[in-house]
N, C-alpha and C positions, 0 to 999 in steps of 0.2 A: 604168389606175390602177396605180401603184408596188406593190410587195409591204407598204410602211412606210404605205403611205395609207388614209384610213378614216375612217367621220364622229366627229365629237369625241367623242359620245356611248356609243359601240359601246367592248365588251373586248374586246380583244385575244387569241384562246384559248391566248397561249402568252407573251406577254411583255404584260404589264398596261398598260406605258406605254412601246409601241413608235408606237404612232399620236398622232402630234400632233394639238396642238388646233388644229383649222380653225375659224376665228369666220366664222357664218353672216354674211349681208349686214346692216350695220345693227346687229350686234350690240356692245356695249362691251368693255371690258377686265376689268370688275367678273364681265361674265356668262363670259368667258374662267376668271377663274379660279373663280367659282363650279363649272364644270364640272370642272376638275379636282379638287376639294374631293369633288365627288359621284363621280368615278372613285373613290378612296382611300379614302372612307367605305366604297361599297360594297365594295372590296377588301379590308379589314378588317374588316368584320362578321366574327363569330361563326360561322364554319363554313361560309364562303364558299365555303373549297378540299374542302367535302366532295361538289360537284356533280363534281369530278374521281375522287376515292376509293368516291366509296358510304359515306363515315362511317367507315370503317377503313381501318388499319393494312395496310406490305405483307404482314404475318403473317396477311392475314386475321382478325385479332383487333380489335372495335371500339374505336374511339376513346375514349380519356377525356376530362378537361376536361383536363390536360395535353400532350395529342396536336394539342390545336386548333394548337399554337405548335411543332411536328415534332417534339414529345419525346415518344418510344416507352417503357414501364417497361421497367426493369434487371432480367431477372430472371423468372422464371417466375409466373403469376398468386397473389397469395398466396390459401392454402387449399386450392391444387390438391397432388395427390400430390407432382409434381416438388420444389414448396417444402416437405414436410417434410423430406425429407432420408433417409438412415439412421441412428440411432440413435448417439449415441459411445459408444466403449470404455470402460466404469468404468476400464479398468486403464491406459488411456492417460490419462484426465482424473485420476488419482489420482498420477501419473509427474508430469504438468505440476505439479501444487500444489505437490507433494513437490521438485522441481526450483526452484521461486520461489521457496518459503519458505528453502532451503539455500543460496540465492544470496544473501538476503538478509544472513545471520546463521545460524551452528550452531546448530542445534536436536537434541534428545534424540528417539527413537521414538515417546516420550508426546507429545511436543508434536506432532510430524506427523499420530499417530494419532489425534488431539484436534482436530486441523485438518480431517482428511478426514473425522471424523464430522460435524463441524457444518456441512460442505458435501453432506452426506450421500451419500456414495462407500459405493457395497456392502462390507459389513463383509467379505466375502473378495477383493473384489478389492483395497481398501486392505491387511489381511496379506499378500500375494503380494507387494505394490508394498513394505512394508517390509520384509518377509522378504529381497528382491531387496537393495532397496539395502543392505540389514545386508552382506548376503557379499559386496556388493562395496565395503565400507567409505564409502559414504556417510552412510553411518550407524552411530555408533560411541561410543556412550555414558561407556565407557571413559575414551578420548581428550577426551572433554566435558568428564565431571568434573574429570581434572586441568587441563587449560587455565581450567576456571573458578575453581578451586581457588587455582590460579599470578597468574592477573591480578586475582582481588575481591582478594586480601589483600596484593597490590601496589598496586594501583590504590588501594582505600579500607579497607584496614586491618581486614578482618574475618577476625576468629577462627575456628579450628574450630566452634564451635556454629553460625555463625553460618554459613558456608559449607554445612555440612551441612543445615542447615534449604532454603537455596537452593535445593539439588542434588535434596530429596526434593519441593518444590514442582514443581519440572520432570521432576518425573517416572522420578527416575532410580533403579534398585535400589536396596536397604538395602546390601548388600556393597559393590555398586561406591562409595557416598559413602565407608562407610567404608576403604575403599583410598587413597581420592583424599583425603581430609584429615587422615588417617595421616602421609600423605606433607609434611607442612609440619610443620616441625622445628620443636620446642618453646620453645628457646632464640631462634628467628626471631620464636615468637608475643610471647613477652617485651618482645623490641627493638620488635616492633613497638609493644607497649602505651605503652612509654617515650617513643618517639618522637610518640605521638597526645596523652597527655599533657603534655609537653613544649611542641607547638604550642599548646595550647587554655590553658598554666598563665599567660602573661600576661594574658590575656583576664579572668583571676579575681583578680587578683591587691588590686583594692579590698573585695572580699568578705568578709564574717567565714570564718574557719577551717574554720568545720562547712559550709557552704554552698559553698567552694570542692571541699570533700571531696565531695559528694554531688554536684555537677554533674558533675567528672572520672567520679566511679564509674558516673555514670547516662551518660556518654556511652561508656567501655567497655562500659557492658552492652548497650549498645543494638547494637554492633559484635561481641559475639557473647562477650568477656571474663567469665570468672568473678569473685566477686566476691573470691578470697582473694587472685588474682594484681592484679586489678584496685586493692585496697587496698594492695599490695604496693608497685605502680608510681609511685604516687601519695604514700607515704608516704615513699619514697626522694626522688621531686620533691622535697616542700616541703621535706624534710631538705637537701637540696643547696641549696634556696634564701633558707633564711634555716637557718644550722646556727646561731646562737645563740640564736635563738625559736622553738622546735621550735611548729611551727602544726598539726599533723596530728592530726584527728579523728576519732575512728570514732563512726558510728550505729550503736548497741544494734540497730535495728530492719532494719541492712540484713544479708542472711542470708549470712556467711560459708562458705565452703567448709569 
């Protein structure tokens, strides 16, 4: 008998369908392939391959319902000592936030220190981590304030009031705002006022007098503009745009400087 030969019926202990099917005497083609149906069932049943293992793993560790199909877990049993790990570093996991948030967008110490509380980082080891990045200019409030100072009142036309309110929202010293918005020259806040009124004065320009007056003043104030410079701005407009109907109104009720 060949090493390949064997009755149709019988497994093979090392190659499942090395032994062909021998049809008995008399038998059809129908029971040929029945027989191979019944090889293949039985080869695929549920834990067929555990008469070779013992029902585990080569780690000596049993089987899951995953293992039936050769897949071993990734990784150490969860709940055993190996899967907790040790512990992280507050001051490393305080370093990572503090590194995100600065990639993202400049932030002020208040903001990062505002961040690491509500991820709840030990309040000394977040100080250390902005203590650090303070000396090494990562963090530099200073430098904050005037950049924000420089681009709100470029970008969208706000005023010292209006800036300094910003700068204390984020956290940032009383001194330092006041340094940083010192620094925008007065004469610039002016032009600015002219130029914001300017854009918005055709927009008003079917509206009665008093109503064009009080929308201009309500969108300087909203921008951070007092209301003596604000009236000021607005009075020159409509002077320049109709100089022979002077159209300029003041409200009793709105509070001059």
């Amino acid at each position: 008998m060949g090493p390949d030969s064997g009755p149709a019926d019988a497994a093979g202990p090392r190659d499942w369908g090395a032994w062909p099917d021998v049809p008995e005497a008399g038998s059809s083609g129908a029971s040929r392939r029945g027989s191979g149906r019944s090889r293949r069932s039985r080869r695929d049943q549920p834990g067929a391959w555990e008469g070779f293992t013992g029902g585990k793993d080569a780690g000596g560790r049993k089987r899951s319902r995953g293992d039936s199909q050769g897949i071993v877990p990734d990784g150490p049993d969860e709940g055993s000592p190996a899967s907790r790990g040790p512990a992280a570093d507050p001051q490393a996991v305080a370093r990572g936030i503090c590194l995100r948030l600065l990639t993202m967008a400049p932030r002020t110490r208040a903001q990062l220190a505002e961040a690491l509380r509500k991820r709840e980082v030990p309040e000394e080891a977040a100080e250390a981590v902005l203590e650090r990045f303070s000396e090494v200019g990562l963090i530099d409030d200073e430098a904050f304030a005037a950049a924000w100072v420089s681009s709100r009142h470029a970008g969208r036309g706000l005023a010292r009031r209006a800036l300094a309110s910003e700068l204390r929202h984020r956290g940032v010293d009383e001194d330092v705002v006041k340094e940083a918005v010192e620094q925008l020259d007065p004469e610039q806040e002016v032009e600015t006022a002219r130029r914001l009124v300017e854009r918005k004065l055709s927009a008003t320009r079917n509206l009665e007098p008093a109503v064009r007056t009080r929308r201009l003043a309500g969108m300087l104030a909203r921008k951070g503009y007092g209301p003596g410079l604000a009236f000021r701005v607005i009075r020159e407009a409509l002077e320049d745009e109709e100089p022979e109907n002077p159209t300029f109104s003041v409200d009793t009720d709105y509070p001059l400087d």
